[in-house]
C-alpha positions as CSV (number, residue, x, y, z in Angstrom):
1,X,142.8,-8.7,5.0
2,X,145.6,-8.7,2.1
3,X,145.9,-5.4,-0.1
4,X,148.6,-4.8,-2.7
5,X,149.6,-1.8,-4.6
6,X,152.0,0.2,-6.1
7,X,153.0,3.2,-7.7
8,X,152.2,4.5,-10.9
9,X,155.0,3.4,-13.1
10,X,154.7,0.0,-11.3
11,X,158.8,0.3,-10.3
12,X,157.5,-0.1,-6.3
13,X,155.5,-2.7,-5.1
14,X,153.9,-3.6,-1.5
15,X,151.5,-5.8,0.0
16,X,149.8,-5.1,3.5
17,X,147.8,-7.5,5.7
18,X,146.4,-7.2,9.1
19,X,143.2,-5.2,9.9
20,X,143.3,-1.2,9.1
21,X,143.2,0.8,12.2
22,X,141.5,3.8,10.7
23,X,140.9,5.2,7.1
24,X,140.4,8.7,6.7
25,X,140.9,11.8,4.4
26,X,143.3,14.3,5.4
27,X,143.0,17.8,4.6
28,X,146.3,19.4,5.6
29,X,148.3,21.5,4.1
30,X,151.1,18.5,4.4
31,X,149.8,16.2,2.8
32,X,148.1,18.6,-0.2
33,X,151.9,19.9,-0.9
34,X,152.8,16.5,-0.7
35,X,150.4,15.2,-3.0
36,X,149.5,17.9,-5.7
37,X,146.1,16.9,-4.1
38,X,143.3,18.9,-1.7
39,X,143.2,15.6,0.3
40,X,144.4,12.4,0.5
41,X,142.8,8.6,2.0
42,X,144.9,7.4,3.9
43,X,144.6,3.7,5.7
44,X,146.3,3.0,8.2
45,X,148.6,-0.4,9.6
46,X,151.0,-1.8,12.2
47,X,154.1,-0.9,10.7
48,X,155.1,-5.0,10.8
49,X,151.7,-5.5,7.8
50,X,153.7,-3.8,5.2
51,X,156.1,-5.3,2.6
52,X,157.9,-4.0,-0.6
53,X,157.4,-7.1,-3.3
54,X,159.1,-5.3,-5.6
55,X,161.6,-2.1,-6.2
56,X,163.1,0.8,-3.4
57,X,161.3,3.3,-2.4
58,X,162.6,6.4,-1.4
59,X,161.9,8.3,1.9
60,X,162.1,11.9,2.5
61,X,161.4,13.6,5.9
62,X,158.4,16.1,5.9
63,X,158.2,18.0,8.5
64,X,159.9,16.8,12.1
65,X,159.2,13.0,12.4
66,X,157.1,13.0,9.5
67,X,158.5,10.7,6.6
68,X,156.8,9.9,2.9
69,X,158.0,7.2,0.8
70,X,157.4,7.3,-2.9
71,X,159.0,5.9,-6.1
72,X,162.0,7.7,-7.3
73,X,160.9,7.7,-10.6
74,X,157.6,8.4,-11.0
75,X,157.0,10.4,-8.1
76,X,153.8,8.6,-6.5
77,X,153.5,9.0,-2.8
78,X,153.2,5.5,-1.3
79,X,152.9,5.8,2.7
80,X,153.9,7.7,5.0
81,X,155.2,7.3,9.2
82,X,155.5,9.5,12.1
83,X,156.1,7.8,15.2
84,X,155.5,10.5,17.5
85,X,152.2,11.1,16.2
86,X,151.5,7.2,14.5
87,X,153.8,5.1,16.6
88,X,153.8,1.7,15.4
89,X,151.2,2.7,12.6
90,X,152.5,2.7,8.7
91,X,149.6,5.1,6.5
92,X,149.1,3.5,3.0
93,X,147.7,6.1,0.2
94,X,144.8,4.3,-0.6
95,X,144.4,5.5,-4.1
96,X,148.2,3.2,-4.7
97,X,146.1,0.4,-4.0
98,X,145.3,-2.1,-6.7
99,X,141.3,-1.9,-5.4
100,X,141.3,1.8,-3.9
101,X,137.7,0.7,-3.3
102,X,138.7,-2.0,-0.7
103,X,139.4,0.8,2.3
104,X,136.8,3.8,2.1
105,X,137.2,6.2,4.3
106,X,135.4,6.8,7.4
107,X,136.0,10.1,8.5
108,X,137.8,13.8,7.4
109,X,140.9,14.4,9.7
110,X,143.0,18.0,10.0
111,X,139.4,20.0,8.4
112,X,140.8,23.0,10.7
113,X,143.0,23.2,7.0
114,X,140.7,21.9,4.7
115,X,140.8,24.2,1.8
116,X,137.3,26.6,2.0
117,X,136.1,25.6,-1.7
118,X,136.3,21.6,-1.0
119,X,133.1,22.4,1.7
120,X,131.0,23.4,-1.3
121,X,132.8,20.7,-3.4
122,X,129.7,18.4,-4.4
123,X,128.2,21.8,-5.9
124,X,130.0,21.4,-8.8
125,X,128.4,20.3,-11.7
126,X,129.7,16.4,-12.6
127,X,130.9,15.5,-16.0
128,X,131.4,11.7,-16.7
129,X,134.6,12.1,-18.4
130,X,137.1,14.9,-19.4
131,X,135.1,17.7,-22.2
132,X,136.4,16.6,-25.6
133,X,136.6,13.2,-24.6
């Protein structure tokens, strides 16, 4: 499998082949500070699968051996690798790539901090687009 993506302002771009070894959402508080997000899908690779096509992402350390990449000027979280708890594994936002749809996920990870109102999420009432719009 070949995937490519890229942040929003399309400054970084990547490509990633090989076979996934999991895809999952993660709820913790980590990743939600990280992203602005209650979760993110994350896929993840052998570290070797990944290449930048394009730009220089930057790389800031998270918490202990935790590191996310992103572009420096838009902002978008990219990846993210923590060899002590990933070794050899790179973990590829899935929503960066050009066909999110390619990797759905397959399971919830770190629910122990899932926020409480995401369990009654599909409550909500759906809208197909913004009100107004």
């Amino acid at each position: 499998m070949e995937l490519e993506g890229g942040c929003h302002c399309g400054a970084v771009r990547y490509r990633v082949s090989g076979e996934q070894q999991h895809v999952a959402i993660c709820h913790c508080r980590d990743c939600r500070k990280s992203a602005g997000a209650p979760m993110v899908s994350w896929a993840a690779f052998p570290s070797g699968c990944l290449a930048i096509t394009r730009g220089e992402p930057r790389s800031w350390n998270s918490s202990g051996d935790a590191y996310r990449s992103f572009c420096a000027d838009c902002g978008t979280g990219l990846w993210y690798v923590n060899e002590t708890f990933l070794p050899g594994l790179v973990d590829i936002q899935t929503a960066t790539l050009d066909d999110p749809e390619a990797l759905p996920p397959r399971a919830h990870v770190q629910v122990a901090e899932r926020l409480d109102w995401m369990t009654r999420i599909n409550d909500l009432p759906e809208l197909e687009r913004s009100p107004g719009q």
